[in-house]
mmCIF file of the N, C-alpha and C atoms, coordinates in Angstrom:
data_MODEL
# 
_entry.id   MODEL 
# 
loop_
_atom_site.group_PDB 
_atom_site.id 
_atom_site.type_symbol 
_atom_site.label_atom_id 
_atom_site.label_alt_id 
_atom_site.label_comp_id 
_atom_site.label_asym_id 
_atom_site.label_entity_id 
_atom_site.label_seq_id 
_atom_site.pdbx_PDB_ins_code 
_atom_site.Cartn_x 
_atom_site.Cartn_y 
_atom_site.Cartn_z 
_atom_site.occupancy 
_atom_site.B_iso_or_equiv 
_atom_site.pdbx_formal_charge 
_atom_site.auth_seq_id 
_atom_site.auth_comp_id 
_atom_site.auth_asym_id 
_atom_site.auth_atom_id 
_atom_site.pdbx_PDB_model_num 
ATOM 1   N N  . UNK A 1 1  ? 131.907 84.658  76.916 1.00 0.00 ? 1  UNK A N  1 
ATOM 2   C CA . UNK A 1 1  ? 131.838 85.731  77.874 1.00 0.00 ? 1  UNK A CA 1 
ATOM 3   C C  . UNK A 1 1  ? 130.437 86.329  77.805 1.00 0.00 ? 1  UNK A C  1 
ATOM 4   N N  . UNK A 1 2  ? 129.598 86.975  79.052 1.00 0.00 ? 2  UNK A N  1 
ATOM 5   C CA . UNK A 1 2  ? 128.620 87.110  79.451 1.00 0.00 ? 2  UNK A CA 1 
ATOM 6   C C  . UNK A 1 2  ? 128.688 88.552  79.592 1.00 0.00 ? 2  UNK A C  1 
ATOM 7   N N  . UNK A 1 3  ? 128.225 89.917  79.282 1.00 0.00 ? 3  UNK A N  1 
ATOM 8   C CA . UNK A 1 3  ? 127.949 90.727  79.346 1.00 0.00 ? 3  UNK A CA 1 
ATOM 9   C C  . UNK A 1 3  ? 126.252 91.431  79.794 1.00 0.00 ? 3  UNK A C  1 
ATOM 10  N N  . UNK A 1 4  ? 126.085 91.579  81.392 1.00 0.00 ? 4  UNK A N  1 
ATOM 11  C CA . UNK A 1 4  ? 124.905 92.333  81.577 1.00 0.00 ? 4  UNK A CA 1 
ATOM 12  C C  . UNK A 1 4  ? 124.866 93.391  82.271 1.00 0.00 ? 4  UNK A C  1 
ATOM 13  N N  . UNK A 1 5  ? 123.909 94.348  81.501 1.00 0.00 ? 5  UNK A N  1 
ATOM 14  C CA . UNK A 1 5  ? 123.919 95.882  81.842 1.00 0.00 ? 5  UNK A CA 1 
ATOM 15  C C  . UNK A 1 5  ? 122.654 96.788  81.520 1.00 0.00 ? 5  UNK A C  1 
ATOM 16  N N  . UNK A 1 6  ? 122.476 97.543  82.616 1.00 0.00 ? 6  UNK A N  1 
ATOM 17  C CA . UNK A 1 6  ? 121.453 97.956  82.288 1.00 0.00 ? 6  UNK A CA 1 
ATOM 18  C C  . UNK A 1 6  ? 121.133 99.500  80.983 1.00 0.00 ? 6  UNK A C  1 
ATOM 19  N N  . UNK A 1 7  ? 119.906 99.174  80.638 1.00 0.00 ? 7  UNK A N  1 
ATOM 20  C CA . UNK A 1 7  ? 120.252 100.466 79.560 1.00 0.00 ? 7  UNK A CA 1 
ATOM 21  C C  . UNK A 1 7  ? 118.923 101.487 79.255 1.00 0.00 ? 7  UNK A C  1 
ATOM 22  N N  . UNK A 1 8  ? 119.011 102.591 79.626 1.00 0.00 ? 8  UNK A N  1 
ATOM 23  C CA . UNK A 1 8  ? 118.033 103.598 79.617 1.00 0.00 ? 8  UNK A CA 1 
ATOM 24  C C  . UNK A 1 8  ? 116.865 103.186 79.174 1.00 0.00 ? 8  UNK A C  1 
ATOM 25  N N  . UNK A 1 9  ? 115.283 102.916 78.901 1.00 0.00 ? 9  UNK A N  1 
ATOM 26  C CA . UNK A 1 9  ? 114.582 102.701 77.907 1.00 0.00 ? 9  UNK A CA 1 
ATOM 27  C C  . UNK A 1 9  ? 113.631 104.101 77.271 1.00 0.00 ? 9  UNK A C  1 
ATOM 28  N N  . UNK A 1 10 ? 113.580 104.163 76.433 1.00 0.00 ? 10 UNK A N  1 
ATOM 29  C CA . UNK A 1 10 ? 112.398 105.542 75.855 1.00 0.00 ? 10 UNK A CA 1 
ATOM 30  C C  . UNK A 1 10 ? 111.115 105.322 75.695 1.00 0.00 ? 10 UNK A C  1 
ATOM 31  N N  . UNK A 1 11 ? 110.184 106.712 76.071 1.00 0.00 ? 11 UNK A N  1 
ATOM 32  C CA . UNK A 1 11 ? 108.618 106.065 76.044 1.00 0.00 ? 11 UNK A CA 1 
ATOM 33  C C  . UNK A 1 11 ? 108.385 106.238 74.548 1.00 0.00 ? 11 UNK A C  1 
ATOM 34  N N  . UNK A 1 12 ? 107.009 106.094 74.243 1.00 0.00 ? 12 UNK A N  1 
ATOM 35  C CA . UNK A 1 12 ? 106.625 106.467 73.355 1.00 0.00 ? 12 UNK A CA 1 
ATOM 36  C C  . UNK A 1 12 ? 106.133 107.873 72.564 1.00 0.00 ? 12 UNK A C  1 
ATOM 37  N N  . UNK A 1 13 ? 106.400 108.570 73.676 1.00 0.00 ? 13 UNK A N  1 
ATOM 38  C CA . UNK A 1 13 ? 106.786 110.148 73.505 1.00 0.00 ? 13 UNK A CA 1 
ATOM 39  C C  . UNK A 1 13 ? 108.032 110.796 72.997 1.00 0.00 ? 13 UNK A C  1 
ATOM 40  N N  . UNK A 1 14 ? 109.444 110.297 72.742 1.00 0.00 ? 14 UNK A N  1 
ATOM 41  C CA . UNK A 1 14 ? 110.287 109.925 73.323 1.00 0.00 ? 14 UNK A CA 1 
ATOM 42  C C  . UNK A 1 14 ? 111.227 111.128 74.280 1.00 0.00 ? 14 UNK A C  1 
ATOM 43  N N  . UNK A 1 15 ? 110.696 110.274 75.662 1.00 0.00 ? 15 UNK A N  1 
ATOM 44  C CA . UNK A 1 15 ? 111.226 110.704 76.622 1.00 0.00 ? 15 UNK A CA 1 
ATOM 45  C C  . UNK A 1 15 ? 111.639 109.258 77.403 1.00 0.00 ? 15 UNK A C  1 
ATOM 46  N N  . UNK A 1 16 ? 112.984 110.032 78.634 1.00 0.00 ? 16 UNK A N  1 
ATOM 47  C CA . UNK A 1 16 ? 114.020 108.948 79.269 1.00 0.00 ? 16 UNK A CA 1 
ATOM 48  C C  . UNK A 1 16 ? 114.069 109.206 80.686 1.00 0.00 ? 16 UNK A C  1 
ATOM 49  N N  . UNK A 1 17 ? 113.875 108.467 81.486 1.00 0.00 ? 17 UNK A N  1 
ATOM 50  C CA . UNK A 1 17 ? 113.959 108.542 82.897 1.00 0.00 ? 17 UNK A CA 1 
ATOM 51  C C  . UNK A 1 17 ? 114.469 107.378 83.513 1.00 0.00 ? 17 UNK A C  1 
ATOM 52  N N  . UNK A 1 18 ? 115.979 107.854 82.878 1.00 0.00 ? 18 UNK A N  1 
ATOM 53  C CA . UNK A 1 18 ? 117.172 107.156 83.270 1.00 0.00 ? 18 UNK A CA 1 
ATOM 54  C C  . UNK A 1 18 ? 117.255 106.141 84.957 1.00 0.00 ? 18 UNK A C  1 
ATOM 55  N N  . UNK A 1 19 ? 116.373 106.826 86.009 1.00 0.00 ? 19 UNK A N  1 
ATOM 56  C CA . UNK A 1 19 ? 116.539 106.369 87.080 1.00 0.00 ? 19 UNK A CA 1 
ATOM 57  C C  . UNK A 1 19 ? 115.079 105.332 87.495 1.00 0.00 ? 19 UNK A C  1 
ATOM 58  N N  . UNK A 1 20 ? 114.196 105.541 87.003 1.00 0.00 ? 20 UNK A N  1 
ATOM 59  C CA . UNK A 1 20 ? 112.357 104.917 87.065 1.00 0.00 ? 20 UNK A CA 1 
ATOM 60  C C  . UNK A 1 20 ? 113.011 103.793 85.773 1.00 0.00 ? 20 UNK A C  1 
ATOM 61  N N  . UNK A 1 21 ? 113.189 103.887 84.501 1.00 0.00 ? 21 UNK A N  1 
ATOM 62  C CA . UNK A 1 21 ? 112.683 103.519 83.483 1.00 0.00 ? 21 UNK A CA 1 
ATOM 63  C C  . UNK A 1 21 ? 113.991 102.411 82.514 1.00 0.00 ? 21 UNK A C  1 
ATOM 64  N N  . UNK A 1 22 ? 114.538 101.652 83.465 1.00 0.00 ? 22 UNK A N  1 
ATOM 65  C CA . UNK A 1 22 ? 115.695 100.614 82.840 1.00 0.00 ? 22 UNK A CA 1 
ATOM 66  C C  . UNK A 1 22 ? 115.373 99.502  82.603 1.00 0.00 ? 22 UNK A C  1 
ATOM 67  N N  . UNK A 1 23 ? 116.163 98.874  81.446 1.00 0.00 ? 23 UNK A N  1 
ATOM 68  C CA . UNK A 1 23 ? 115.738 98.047  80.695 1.00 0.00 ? 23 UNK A CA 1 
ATOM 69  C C  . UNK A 1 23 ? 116.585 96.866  80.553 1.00 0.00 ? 23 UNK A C  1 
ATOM 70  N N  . UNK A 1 24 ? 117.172 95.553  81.442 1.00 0.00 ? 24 UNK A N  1 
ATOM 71  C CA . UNK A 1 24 ? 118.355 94.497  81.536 1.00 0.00 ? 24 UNK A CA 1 
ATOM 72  C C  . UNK A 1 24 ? 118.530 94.218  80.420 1.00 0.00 ? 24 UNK A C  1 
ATOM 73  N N  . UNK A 1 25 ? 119.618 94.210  79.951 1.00 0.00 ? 25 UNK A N  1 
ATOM 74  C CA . UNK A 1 25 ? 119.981 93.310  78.505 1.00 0.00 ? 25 UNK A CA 1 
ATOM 75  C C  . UNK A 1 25 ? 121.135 92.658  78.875 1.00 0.00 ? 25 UNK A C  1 
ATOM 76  N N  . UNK A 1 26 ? 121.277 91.840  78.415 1.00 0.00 ? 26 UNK A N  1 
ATOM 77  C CA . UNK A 1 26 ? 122.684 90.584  77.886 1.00 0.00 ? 26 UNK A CA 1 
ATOM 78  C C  . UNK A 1 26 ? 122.915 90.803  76.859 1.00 0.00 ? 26 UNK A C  1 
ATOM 79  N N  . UNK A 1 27 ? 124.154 90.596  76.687 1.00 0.00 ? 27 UNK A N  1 
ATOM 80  C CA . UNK A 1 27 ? 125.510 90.504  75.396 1.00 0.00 ? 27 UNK A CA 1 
ATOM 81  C C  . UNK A 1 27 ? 126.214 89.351  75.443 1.00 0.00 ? 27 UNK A C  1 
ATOM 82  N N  . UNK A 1 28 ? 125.796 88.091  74.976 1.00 0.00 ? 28 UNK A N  1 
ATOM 83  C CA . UNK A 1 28 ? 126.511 86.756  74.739 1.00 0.00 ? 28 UNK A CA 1 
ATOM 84  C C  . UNK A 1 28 ? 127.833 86.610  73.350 1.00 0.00 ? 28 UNK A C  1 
ATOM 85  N N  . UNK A 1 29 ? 129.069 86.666  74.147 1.00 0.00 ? 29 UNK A N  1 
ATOM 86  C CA . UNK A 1 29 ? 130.381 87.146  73.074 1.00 0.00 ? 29 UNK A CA 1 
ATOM 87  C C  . UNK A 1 29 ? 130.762 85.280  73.336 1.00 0.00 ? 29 UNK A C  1 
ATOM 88  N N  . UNK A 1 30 ? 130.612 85.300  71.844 1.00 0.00 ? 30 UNK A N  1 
ATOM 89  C CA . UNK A 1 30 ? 131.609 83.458  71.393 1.00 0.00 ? 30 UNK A CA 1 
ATOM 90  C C  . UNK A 1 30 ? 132.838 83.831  70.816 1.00 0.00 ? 30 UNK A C  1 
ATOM 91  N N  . UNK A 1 31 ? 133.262 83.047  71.332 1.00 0.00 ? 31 UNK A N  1 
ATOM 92  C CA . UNK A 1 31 ? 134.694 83.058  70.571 1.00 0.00 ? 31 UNK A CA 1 
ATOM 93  C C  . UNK A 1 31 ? 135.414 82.175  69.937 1.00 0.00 ? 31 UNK A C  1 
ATOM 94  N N  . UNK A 1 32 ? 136.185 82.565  68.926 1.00 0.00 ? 32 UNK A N  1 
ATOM 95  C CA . UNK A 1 32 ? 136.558 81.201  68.244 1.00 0.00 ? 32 UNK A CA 1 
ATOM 96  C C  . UNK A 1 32 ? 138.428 81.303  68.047 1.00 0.00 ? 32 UNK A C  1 
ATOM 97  N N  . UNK A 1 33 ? 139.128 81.124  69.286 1.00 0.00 ? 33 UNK A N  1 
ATOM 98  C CA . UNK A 1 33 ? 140.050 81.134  69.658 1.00 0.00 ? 33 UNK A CA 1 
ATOM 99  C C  . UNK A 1 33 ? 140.535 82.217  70.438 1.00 0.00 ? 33 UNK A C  1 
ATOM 100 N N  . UNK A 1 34 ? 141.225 83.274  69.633 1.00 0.00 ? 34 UNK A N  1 
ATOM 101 C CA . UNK A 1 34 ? 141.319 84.694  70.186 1.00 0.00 ? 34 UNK A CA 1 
ATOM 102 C C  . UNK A 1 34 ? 140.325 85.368  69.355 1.00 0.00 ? 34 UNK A C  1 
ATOM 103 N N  . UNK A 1 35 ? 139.684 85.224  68.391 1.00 0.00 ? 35 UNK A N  1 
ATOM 104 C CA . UNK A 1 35 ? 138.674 86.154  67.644 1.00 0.00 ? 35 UNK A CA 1 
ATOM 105 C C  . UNK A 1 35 ? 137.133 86.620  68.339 1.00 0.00 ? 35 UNK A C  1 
ATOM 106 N N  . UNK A 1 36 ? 136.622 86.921  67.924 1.00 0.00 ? 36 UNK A N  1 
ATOM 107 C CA . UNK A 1 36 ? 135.092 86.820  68.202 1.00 0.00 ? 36 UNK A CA 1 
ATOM 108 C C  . UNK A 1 36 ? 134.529 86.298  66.840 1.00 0.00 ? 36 UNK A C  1 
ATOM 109 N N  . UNK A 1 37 ? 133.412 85.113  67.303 1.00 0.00 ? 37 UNK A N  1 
ATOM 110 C CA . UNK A 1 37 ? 132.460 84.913  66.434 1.00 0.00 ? 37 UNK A CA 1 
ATOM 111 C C  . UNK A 1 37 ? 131.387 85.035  66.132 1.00 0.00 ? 37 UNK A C  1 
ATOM 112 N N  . UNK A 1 38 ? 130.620 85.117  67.190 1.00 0.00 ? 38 UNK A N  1 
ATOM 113 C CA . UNK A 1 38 ? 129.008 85.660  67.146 1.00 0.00 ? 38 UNK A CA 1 
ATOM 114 C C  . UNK A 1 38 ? 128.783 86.201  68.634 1.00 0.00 ? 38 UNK A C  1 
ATOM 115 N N  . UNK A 1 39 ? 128.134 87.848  68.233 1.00 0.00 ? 39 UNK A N  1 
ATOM 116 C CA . UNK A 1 39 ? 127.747 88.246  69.280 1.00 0.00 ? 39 UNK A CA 1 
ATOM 117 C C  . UNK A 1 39 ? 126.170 87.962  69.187 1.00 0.00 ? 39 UNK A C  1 
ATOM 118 N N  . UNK A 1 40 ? 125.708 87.650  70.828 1.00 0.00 ? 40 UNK A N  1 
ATOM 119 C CA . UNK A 1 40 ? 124.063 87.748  70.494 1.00 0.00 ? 40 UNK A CA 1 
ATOM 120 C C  . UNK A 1 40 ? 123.438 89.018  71.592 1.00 0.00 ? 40 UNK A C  1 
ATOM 121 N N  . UNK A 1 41 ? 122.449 89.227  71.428 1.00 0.00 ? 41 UNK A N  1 
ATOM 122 C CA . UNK A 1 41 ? 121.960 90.533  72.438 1.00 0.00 ? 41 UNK A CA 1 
ATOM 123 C C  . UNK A 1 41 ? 120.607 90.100  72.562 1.00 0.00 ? 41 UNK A C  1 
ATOM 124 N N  . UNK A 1 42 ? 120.326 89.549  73.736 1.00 0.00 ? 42 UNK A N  1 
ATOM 125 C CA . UNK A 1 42 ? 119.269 89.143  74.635 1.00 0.00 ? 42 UNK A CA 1 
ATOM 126 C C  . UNK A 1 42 ? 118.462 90.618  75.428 1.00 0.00 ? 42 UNK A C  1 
ATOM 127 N N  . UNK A 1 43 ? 117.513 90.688  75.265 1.00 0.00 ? 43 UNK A N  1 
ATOM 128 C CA . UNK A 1 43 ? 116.817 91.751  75.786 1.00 0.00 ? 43 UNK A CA 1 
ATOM 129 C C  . UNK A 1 43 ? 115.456 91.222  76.884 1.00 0.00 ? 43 UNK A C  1 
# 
């Protein structure tokens, strides 16, 4: 299963401008029957 979403990023000030300043990431969920086995997080 494939998980993508976007997620706030912070400057180096730290400040957030939730609507200018997003950042795509992926969440790759394996599974190993009904369990989970390795999540990975792609940025």
């Amino acid at each position: 299963m494939t998980v993508e979403y976007l997620h706030p990023c912070i400057d180096q000030q730290g400040n957030t401008n939730e609507k200018e300043n997003k950042q795509k990431l992926v969440t790759l969920f394996e599974f190993s029957g009904e369990k989970i086995k390795r999540i990975r997080h792609y940025f």
